[in-house]
C-alpha positions as CSV (number, residue, x, y, z in Angstrom):
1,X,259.5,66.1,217.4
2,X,257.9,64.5,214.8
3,X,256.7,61.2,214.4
4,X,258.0,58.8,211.9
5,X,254.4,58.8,209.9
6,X,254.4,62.8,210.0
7,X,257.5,62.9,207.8
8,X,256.1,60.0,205.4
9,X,252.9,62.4,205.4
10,X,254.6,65.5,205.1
11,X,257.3,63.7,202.4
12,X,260.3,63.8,204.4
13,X,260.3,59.8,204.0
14,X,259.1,57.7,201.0
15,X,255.9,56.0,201.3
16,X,253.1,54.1,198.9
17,X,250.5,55.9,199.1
18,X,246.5,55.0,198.7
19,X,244.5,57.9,200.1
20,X,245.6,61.1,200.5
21,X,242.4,63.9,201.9
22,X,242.4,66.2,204.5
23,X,242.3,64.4,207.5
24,X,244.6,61.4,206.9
25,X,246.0,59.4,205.0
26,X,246.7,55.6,203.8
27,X,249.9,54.3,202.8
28,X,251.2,50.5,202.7
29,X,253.4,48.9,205.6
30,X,257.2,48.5,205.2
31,X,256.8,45.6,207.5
32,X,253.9,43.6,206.4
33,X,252.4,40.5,207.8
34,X,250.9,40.2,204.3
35,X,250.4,41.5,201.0
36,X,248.7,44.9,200.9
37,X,248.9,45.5,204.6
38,X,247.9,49.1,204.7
39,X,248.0,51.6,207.3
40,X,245.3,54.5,208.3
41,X,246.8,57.5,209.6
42,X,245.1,60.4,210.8
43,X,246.9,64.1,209.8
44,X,246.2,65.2,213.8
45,X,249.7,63.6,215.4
46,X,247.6,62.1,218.6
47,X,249.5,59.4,220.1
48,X,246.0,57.4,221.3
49,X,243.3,56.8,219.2
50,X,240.6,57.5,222.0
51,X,242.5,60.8,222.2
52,X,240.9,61.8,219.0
53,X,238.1,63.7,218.0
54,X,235.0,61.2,217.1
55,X,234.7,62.4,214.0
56,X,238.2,61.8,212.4
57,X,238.0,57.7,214.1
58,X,234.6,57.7,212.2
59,X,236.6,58.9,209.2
60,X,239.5,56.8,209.9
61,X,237.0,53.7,209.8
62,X,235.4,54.7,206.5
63,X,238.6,55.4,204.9
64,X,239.7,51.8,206.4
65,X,236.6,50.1,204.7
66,X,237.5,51.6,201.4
67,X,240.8,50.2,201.6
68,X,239.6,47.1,202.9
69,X,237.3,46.7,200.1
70,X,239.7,47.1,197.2
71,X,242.0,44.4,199.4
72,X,239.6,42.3,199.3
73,X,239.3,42.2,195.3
74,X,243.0,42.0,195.0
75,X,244.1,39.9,197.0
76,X,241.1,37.5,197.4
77,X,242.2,37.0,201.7
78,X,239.1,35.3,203.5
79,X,239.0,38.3,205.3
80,X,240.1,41.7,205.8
81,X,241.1,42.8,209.6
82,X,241.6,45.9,211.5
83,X,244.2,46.4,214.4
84,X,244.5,49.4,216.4
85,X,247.9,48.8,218.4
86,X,249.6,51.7,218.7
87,X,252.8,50.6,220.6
88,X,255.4,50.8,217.9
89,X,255.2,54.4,216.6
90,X,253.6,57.6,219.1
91,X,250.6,58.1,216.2
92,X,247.3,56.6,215.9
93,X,247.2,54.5,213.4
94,X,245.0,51.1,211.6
95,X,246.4,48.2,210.5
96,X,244.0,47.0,207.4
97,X,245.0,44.0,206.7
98,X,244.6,40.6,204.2
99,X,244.4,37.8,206.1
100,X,242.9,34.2,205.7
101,X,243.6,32.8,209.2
102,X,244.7,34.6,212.6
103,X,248.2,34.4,212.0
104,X,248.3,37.1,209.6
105,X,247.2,39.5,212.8
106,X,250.4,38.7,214.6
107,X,252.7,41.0,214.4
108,X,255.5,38.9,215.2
109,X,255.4,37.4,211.3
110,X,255.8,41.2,209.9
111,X,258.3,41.4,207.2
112,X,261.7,43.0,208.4
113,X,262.4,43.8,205.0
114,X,260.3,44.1,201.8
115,X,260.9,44.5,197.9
116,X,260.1,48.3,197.2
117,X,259.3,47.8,193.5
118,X,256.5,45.0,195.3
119,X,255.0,47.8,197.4
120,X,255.0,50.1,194.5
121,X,253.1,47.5,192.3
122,X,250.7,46.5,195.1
123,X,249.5,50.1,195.9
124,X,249.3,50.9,192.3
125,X,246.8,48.0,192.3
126,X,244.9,49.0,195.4
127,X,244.9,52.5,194.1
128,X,243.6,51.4,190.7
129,X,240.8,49.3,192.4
130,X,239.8,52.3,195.0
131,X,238.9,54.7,192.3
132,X,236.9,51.2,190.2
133,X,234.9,51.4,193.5
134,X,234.4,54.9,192.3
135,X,236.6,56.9,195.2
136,X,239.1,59.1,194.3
137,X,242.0,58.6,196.3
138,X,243.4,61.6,196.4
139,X,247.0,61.1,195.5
């Protein structure tokens, strides 16, 4: 069966993108702990990161420092930070996320619900600031 962030992938759900290439993707949380909390997930549906090919967790890095980067202009956060969990949904995924203390890396202050017109505005702002950085997000 597939996992929740296969369907968003393949477009069975909705999601907001901001990178879209051959070996994952990046799309916004619809639970964020703050603004422009993005998630990195890889195309291969591997439930555990270290489960992965080397290359693609490189890749997932890089793409996660792009995405960090263009937070970081946006939103102005002291800080962007990466989780790995993995508990909540059978796919690897990275949390990139604002933050300008440690509370905005628990997980028990994630939204439970969230404005979709906001997410649409915030990744076309993330998306417009990706390709400033000159990247093409592929979306």
């Amino acid at each position: 069966m597939s996992s929740v962030f296969t369907k968003i992938i393949n477009g069975s759900l909705p999601g907001h993108f901001l990178w879209r290439d051959n070996t994952c993707v990046s799309f916004l949380s619809i639970n964020p702990i703050s603004q422009g909390h993005a998630l990195i997930v890889p195309e291969m549906e591997i439930d555990h990161w270290l489960d992965l090919p080397p290359e693609v967790n490189k890749h997932l890095i890089e793409i996660g420092q792009i995405i960090g980067l263009a937070q970081m202009t946006v939103y102005e956060p002291l800080r962007v930070g990466m989780v790995i969990a993995g508990l909540e949904v059978p796919h690897t995924h990275l949390h990139v996320i604002p933050m300008d203390g440690m509370k905005d890396l628990d997980f028990s202050n994630a939204s439970m619900s969230v404005d979709n017109n906001q997410l649409a505005k915030n990744a076309t702002m993330l998306r417009n600031e990706i390709e400033s950085l000159g990247y093409r997000c592929g979306i």
